[in-house]
Each structure stands twice: as C-alpha cells, then as structure tokens.
C-alpha positions as CSV (number, residue, x, y, z in Angstrom):
1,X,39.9,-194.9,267.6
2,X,37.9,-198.0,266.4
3,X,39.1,-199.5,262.8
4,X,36.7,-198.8,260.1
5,X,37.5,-201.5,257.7
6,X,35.7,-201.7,254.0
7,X,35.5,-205.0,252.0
8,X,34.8,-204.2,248.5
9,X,33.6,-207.3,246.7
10,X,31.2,-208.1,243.5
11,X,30.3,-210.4,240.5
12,X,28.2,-211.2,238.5
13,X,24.1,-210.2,239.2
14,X,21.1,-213.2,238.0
15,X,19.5,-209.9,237.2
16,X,20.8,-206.6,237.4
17,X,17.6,-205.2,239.0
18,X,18.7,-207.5,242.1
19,X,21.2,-208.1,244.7
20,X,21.7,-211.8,243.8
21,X,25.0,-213.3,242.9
22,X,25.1,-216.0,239.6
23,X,27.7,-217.8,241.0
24,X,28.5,-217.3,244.5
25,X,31.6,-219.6,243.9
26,X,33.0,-217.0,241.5
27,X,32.8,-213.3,243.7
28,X,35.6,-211.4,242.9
29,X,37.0,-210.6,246.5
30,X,38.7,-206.6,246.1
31,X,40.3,-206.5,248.7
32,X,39.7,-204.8,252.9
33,X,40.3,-201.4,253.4
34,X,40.8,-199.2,256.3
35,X,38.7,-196.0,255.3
36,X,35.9,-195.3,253.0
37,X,37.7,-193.4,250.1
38,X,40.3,-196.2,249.9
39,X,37.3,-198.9,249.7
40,X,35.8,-196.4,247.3
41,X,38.8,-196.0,244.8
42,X,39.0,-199.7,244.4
43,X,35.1,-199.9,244.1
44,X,35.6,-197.5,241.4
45,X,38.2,-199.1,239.6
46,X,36.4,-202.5,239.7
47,X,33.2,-201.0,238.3
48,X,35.4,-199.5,235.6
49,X,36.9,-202.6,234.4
50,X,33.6,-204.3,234.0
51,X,31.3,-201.6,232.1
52,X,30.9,-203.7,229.4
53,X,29.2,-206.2,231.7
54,X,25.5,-204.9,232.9
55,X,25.0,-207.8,234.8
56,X,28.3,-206.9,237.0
57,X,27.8,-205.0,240.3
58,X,30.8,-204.3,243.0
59,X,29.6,-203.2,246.6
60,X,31.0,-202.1,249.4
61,X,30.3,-203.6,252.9
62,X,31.0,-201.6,256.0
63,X,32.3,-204.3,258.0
64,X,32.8,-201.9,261.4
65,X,29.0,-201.6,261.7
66,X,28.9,-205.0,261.6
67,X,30.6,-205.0,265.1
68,X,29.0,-204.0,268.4
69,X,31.0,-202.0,270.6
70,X,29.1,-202.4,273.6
71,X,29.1,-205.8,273.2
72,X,31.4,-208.4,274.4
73,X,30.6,-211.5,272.5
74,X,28.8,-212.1,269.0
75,X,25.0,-212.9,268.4
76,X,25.6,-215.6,266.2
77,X,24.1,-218.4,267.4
78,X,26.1,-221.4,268.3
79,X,27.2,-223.9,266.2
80,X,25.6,-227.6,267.2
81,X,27.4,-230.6,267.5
C-alpha cells in the first residue's frame, strides 16, 4: 500500500479572503504525516493556537496526489544550465 503522506503548513494570509502568504519566508512548517486524521489533529491544533489571528490560515496538502503512480519519472521540467 502506497504512503499517503500530509504536510500541514500555514501563516500568515495578505488577506484572509485569499490564499496568499505575507511572508513566504515566515510559513510555519507543522510537520508530514502519514494519514489524514493525524494531518488533521495537528491542522486543528495549529488553527487553535492562532484564533486570535484572522489573517492566519493552516492547510493541509495531500502530498500522495501529488505523485503519479503510473509514472516513472517527474514532469517537472529540467533545470538549465
């Protein structure tokens, strides 16, 4: 059975109507998890700790679907020289 890792991450939103981080040098990295209600717990907690915050968001990323199965090598493109 394939991994199904989680990486809970978040910070602080330019606008909390939007996905967009203030300071991308400053995202508070939770932690990886190997199943969805582990990612979730820690998702939760984080939330919690930053109520007073509306600008805070914490997400969590599915980092399985970011891999393809059937596929042997990335799609990234490659890197030039």
């Amino acid at each position: 059975m394939a991994n199904r890792l989680h990486l809970v991450f978040g910070g602080e939103l330019v606008d909390p109507s939007r996905s967009e981080f203030r300071n991308t040098d400053e995202i508070d990295i939770v932690g990886i998890f190997p199943n969805y209600q582990e990612a979730y717990n820690a998702w939760k907690a984080a939330a919690q700790r930053s109520v007073d915050n509306a600008h805070m968001r914490y997400f969590i990323a599915h980092l399985h679907r970011l891999r393809n199965e059937e596929q042997g090598v990335s799609e990234s493109a490659p890197i030039s020289q």
